[in-house]
C-alpha positions in Angstrom: -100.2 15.4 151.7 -102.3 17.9 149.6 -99.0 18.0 146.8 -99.2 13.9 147.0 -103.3 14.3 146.2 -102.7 16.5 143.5 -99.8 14.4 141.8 -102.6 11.6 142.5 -104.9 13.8 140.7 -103.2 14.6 137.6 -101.6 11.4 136.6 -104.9 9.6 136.8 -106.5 12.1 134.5 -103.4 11.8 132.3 -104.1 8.2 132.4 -107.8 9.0 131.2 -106.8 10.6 128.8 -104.4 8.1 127.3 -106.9 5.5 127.1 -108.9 7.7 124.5 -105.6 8.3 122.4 -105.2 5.1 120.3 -103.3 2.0 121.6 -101.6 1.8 124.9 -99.7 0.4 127.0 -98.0 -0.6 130.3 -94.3 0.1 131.0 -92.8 -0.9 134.0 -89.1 0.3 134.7 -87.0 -1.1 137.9 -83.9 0.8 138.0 -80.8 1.7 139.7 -79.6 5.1 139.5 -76.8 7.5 140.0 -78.0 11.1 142.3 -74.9 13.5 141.3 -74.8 17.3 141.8 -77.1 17.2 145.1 -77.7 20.2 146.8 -79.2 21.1 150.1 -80.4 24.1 152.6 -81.9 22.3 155.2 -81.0 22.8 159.0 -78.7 20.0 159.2 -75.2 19.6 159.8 -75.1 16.0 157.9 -73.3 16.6 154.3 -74.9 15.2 151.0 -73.2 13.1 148.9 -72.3 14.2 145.9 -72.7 11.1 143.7 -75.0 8.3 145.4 -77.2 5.5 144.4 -80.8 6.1 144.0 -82.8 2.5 143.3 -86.6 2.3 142.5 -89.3 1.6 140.0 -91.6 3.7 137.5 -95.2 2.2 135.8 -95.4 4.5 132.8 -99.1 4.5 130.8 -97.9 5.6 127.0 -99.9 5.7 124.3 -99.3 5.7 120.4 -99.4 9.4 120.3 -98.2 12.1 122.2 -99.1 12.2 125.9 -98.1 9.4 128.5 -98.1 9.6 132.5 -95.9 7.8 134.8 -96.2 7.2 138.7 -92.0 6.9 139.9 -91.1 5.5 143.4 -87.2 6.2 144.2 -85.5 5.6 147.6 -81.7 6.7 148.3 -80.4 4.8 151.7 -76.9 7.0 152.1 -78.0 10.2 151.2 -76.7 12.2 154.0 -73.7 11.2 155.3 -71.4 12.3 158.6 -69.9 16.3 158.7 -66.3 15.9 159.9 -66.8 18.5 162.1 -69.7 16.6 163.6 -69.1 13.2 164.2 -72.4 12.8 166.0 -74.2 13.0 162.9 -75.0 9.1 162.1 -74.2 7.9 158.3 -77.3 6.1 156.5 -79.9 8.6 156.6 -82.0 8.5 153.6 -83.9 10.4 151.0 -87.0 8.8 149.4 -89.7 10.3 146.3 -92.5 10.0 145.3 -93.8 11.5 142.1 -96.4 11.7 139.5 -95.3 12.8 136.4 -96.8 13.7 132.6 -95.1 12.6 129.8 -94.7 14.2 126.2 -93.2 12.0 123.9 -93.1 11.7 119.5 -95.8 9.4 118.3 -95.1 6.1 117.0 -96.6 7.3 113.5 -93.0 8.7 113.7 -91.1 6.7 115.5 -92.0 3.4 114.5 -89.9 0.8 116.4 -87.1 3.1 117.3 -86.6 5.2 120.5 -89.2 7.3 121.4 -87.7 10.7 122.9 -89.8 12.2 125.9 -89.9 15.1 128.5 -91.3 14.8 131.7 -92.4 17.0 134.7 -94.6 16.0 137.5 -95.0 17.0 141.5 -95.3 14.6 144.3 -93.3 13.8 147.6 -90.0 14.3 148.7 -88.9 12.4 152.2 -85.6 13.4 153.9 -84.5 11.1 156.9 -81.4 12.6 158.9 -80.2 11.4 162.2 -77.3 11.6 165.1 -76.6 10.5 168.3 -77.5 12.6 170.5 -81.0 13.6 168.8 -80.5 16.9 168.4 -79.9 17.6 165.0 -82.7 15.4 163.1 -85.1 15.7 160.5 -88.2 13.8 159.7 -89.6 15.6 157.0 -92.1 15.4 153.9 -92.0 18.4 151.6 -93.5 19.3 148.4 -91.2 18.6 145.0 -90.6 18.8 141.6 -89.3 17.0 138.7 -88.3 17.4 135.3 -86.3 15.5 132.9 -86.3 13.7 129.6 -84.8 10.5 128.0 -86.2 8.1 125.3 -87.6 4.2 125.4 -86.9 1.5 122.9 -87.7 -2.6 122.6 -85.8 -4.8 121.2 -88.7 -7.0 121.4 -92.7 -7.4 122.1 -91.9 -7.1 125.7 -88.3 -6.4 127.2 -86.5 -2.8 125.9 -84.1 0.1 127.4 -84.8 3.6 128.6 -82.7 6.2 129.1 -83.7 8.9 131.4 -82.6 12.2 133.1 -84.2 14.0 135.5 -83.7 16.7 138.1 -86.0 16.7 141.4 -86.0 19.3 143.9 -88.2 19.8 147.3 -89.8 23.6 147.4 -89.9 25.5 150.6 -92.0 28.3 152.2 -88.4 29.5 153.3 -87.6 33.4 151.6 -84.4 34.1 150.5 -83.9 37.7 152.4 -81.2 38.9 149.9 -83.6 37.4 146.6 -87.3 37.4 148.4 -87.5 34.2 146.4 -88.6 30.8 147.3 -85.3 28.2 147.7 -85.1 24.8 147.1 -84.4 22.8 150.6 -83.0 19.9 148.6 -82.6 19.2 145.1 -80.6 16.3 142.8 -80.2 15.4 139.8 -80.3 11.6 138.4 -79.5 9.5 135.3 -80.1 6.1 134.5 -80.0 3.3 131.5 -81.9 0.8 132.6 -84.3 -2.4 131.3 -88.2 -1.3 130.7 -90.7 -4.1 130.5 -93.4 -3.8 128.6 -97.3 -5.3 129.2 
């Protein structure tokens, strides 16, 4: 909860600071998405997917020159699925984020009416939903996470465009690695996306 006040925290004071930085504006960005190269350590028996669907939406507050913010909601239903060696473990858990991110992107002095190339890193919320039969080997958790990407947006017209993005999220853990004495990701993935951004 304190990571999800923070990520709260810092998007709104990137959004403060955006509305000081010259014209802005609204971009909202349903998408569909494909999770490939997921990884895991958590105490769970269910398998991840290697390539899985990830569907959502992102309100991005960008302004005509460098610094934009973005508040991203993303929810994977068949994250997990069964371990062959455990049939017990039930199919259709799920894996949902929420993030707050800050955005760096080229101004439009440069760009014009082309793409816009940004990066992106934020913090926020990661859920992770396991289940089986015989409720033994579960998990119900919300831990902090991470995320950083890039892609570019572009409009074809005053209000309808594309966006290309790229990003990698991963949950942090208080868990030490005895052989590094570093902290390990519990579960991390990375997604990629072309999809239509709407503009207000």
């Amino acid at each position: 909860m304190k990571v999800l006040v923070r990520a709260a925290v810092l998007t709104a004071l990137c959004f403060g600071a955006s509305g000081v930085s010259g014209r802005a504006e609204i971009i909202i960005t349903p998408f569909v998405r494909k999770a490939f190269a997921s990884q895991k350590t958590l105490f769970t028996p269910a398998t991840v997917d290697k390539q899985t669907w990830v569907v959502g939406a992102s309100a991005t507050w960008l302004t005509s020159s460098i610094i934009g913010a973005e508040v991203e909601f993303g929810y994977a239903p068949r994250f997990f699925g069964q371990d062959r060696l455990n049939p017990l473990t039930v199919p259709g858990s799920n894996v949902t984020t929420l993030m707050g991110n800050v955005l760096l992107t080229l101004p439009v002095s440069m760009t014009r009416e082309s793409l816009r190339p940004y990066v992106s890193g934020g913090m926020g919320v990661l859920h992770a939903g396991v289940d089986d039969a015989l409720e033994i080997n579960t998990i119900d958790s919300n831990m902090p996470a991470l995320s950083i990407g890039g892609g570019a947006i572009g409009f074809l017209n005053n209000r309808a465009g594309v966006r290309f993005d790229l990003r990698h999220i991963r949950s942090t853990s208080k868990d030490v690695d005895t052989g590094t004495l570093l902290m390990e990701p519990r579960l991390g993935f990375w997604r990629a996306t072309i999809g239509v951004a709407i503009r207000y």
